[in-house]
Steps between C-alpha positions, in 0.01 A plus 500: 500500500734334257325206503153651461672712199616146329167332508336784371734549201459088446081540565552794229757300265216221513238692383687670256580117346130405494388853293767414240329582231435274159723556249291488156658540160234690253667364168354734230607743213356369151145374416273476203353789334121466694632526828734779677773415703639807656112565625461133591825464760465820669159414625573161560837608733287804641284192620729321647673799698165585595516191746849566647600148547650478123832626371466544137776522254374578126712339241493565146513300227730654221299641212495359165824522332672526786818290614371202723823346565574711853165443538456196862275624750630361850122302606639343803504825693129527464254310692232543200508639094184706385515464109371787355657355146373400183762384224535233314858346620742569782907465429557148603683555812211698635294205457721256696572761725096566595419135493733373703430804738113380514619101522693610817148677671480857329156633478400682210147702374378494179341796399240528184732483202784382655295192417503562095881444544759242393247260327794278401650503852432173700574549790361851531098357391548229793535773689269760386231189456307672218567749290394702150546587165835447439410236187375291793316181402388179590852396527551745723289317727107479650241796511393530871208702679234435751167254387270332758631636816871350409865558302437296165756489203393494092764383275295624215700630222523877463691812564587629864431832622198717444261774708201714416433857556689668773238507781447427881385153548443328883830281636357174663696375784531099469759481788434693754748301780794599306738757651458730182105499531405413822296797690446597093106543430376196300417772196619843408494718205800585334530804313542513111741234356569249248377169640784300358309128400620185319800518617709161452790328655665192636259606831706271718495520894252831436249574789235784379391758728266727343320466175245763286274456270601608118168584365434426098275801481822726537717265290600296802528095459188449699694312767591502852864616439803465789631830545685460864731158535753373689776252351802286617771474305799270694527663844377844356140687555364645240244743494263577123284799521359540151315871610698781480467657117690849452436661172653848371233748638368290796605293824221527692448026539839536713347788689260241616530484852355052473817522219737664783401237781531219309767570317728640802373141701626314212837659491510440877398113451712430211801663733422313814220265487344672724274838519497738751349799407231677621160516311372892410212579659299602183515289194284473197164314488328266256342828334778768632822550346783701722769652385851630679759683243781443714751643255375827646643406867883577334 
């Protein structure tokens, strides 16, 4: 009986070890005045919960004016960093801190703004790939999008970072064998955003996923523009969603359930390298959007 009792506590310790869940740091707490925070990282964390295989600690940012000198967030007990963050300049031992956390194998996700951020920061645009606004430029590095069935770069001069009107457009899967993606439909619509497009960056070791088209009729660039991207940045995954726009009065393109997949897939990938999750069985179509407000599961 005792032995019987000992293997089952070891079977039971061992399966305990293997649903250890991923520890994922949602850095967040200031922005720019077009997007909303607060809104923003509850529904991304209620996302994440939603699959029960992440353990997510919010951190915040200190506000402007506060002190930043107690300010060191511990990465290396997180497996991945969400940044829901968009300011122009971290304290400098933040920025060693994070980038020798990703040059050591930390995942992070980049999340819509977060992209506008730290224009002057090197290391951060290797790892975000492209980014916006910002004062971005041609020396900031290439335009990139989708032309001909292939991933071109235009060192035209000009500024980076624009979108049109704030509608749903269709996502085109261009990789559909990589863990985030595959099972994905090859097209879905995605429910009213800002279609983030000539974006710019050193684009090194970048590997697009998804693209959509920005349309010139609703102020759009009239390209094919990269909106889900993976990047490597030393031993670290890096996951860029460009979707996910939260306004004052409205969050409704993170209550998109093709935003929710692909977004809690990409935290899993840039975590592990691997995804294990479990498709939904409804998702939306090429003319359907669907929706899931999973704030309201709290």
């Amino acid at each position: 009986m005792k032995i019987k009792l000992i293997l089952f506590l070891l079977f039971f310790s061992f399966l305990s070890f293997g649903a250890k869940p991923i520890k994922v740091m949602l850095l967040t707490g200031q922005t720019d005045k077009y997007h909303n925070w607060p809104v923003t990282s509850s529904q991304l964390k209620a996302i994440l919960d939603h699959q029960e295989i992440f353990k997510t600690d919010v951190v915040l940012f200190p506000a402007t004016g506060e002190a930043l000198d107690q300010f060191l967030p511990d990465f290396s007990r997180y497996k991945v960093v969400v940044l829901d963050l968009n300011i122009p300049e971290w304290p400098e031992k933040v920025k060693t801190a994070f980038e020798k956390y990703v040059q050591n194998g930390g995942g992070v996700v980049v999340v819509h703004e977060a992209n506008n951020a730290c224009p002057n920061w090197k290391a951060y645009n290797l790892m975000t790939g492209l980014g916006g606004w910002g004062g971005r430029n041609e020396k900031s590095g290439s335009y990139c999008y989708w032309k001909d069935g292939q991933y071109v770069t235009d060192n035209s001069p000009g500024p980076g970072g624009a979108h049109g009107q704030r509608i749903p457009f269709v996502i085109n899967v261009r990789d559909s064998e990589h863990p985030i993606t595959k099972g994905l439909p090859k097209k879905w619509l995605h429910q009213n955003d800002e279609l983030y497009g000539n974006l710019r960056g050193p684009a090194q070791n970048i590997h697009i996923l998804a693209t959509a088209f920005s349309t010139k009729e609703t102020g759009g660039t009239g390209k094919e523009e990269p909106v889900l991207f993976t990047i490597t940045y030393g031993k670290g995954r890096i996951y860029h969603c460009v979707l996910g726009h939260t306004g004052t009065d409205f969050s409704d393109s993170v209550q998109d359930v093709g935003f929710q997949v692909t977004f809690s897939r990409g935290t899993e990938w840039a975590a592990t390298g691997n995804v294990k999750q479990n498709l939904p069985t409804e998702f939306p179509t090429e003319t359907t959007v669907l929706l899931h407000n999973l704030s309201k599961l709290k």
